[in-house]
N, C-alpha and C positions, 0 to 999 in steps of 0.2 A: 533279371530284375534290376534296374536303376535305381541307383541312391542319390540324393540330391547332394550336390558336391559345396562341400564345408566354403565361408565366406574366405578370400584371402587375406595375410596375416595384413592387421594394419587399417582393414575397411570395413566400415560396419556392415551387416545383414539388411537385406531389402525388407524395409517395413512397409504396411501399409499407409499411404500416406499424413494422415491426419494423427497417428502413432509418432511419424517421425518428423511434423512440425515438431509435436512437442517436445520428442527430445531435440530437436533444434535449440527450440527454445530454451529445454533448461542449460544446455549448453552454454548459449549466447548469454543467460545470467549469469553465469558462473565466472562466462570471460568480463563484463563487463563490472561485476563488483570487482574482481579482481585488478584492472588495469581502469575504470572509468571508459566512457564512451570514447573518447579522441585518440588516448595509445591503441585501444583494441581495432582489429583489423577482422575483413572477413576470411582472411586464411588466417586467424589464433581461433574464430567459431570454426570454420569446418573442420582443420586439427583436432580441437577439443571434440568433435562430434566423428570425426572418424568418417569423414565423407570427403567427397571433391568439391570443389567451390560450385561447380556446375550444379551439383543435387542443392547446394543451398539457395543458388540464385533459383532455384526451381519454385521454392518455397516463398523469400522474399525479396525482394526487388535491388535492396540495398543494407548499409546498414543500421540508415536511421532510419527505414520503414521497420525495421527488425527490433532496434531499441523502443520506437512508439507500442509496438503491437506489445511488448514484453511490458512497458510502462501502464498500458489500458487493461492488461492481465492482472497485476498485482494493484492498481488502483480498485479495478471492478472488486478483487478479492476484500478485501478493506472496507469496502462501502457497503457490501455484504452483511461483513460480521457487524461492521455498523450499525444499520438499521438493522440489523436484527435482536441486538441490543436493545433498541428503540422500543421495536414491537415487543419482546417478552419480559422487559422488566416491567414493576408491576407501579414503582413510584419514582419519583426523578432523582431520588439521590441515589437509587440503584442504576439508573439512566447515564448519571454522570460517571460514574465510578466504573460501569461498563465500558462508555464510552472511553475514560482515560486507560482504563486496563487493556482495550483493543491496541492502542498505539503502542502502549508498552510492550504487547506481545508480537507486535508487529515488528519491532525496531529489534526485539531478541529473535525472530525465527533466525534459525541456522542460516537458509540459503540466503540471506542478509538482503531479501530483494529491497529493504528501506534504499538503501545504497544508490538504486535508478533512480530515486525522487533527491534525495537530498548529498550526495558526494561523484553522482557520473561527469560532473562538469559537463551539464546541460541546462543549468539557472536560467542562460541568454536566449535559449531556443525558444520560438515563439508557438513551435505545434506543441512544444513541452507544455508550456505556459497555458495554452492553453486549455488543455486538460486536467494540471493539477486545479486550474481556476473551476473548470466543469467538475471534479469531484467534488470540492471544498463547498460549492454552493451544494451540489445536491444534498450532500452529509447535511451542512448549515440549515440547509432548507427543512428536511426532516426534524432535525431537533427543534428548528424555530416552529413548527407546526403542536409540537409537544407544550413548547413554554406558551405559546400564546392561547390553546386550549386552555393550559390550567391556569394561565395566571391572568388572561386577559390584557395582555400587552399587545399592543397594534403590532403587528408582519414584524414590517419593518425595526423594529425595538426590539424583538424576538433575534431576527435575525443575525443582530450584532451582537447580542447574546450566545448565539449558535456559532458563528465565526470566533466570539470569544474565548470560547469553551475548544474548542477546536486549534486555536493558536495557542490556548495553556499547554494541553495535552501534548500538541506535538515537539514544542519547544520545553519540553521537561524532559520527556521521553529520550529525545536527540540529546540533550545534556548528560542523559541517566547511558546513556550507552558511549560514551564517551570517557567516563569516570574507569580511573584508573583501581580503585578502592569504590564500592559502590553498595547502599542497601540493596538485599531480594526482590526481585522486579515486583516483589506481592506489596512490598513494605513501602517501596517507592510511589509505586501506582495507586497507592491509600493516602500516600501523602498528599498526591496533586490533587485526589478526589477530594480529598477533606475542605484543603484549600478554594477550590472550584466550589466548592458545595458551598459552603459557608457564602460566599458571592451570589449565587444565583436561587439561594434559597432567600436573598433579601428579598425577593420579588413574591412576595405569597398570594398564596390562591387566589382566584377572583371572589370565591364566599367568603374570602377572611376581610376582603376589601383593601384600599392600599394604604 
């Protein structure tokens, strides 16, 4: 009888592939909050992942195709819990308050993937650019569909209302994680809702009239 002979010391076990994208992947975030996109190399991800450079270039091409994929991972994740804020709240100041409470809990998870959007030093990069620009509208677009239902504000009016609300959030959030002494992300994320709310609930119902 044959036993299958243990991985050797130092190399990780042969996964099935789609398995060991994603530890790739969470790998590759790990190195990248850690050192930003331009110190990190693709020998600090296959180290951290326990393979040869060869198994990684098997997966991805380079290591800015490896930073996008990792960047439209944790975007997608985000626009998710976004709109689904959208759809199960029941009125818009529950809307908003989701909405700011998503960034806040996005900017404290653990595995700090905020980090790929706002500190990889990839501001200049233009494939970057243009996805944070493709999430920002779709989120903006959702909420602006919400304001302009209830309040009768043409698209376009909505929309920079939606982008508004979205530029509060994330630049409070980025501030509130930064803070060396800081309120409970519950207590902070109530503040900017408050704030926010009080703003966009000028705009009332279209039965209330303007």
């Amino acid at each position: 009888m044959t036993t299958a002979s243990a991985p050797e010391p130092g190399r990780a076990k042969r996964l099935p592939r789609e398995q060991r994208r994603t530890q790739l992947l969470d790998c590759a975030l790990r190195v990248f909050v850690a050192k930003g996109f331009h110190a990190a190399s693709m020998d600090d991800i296959a180290e951290a992942a326990e393979v040869s450079k060869p198994v990684l270039y098997q997966h991805f091409p380079g290591k800015h195709e490896l930073f996008l994929d990792l960047l439209e991972t944790h975007l997608g994740q985000l626009q998710t819990e976004l709109t689904s804020v959208l759809a199960d709240s029941e009125t818009n100041k529950e809307r908003v308050s989701g909405t700011v409470t998503a960034f806040y809990e996005f900017i404290a998870r653990k595995d700090e993937a905020y980090r790929l959007i706002f500190t990889a030093g990839m501001d200049n990069d233009d494939d970057v650019s243009e996805r944070l620009e493709r999430f920002y509208d779709a989120v903006a677009g959702a909420i602006a569909e919400v304001i302009a239902d209830d309040t009768g504000q043409p698209m376009a009016e909505a929309t920079m209302l939606g982008h508004g609300l979205l530029g509060m959030a994330t630049a409070a959030a980025r501030h509130w994680s930064k803070l060396s002494e800081r309120p409970d992300l519950l207590t902070s994320a109530q503040l900017t809702s408050r704030l926010a709310w009080r703003g966009i609930s000028g705009f009332p119902k279209e039965s209330e009239g303007q």
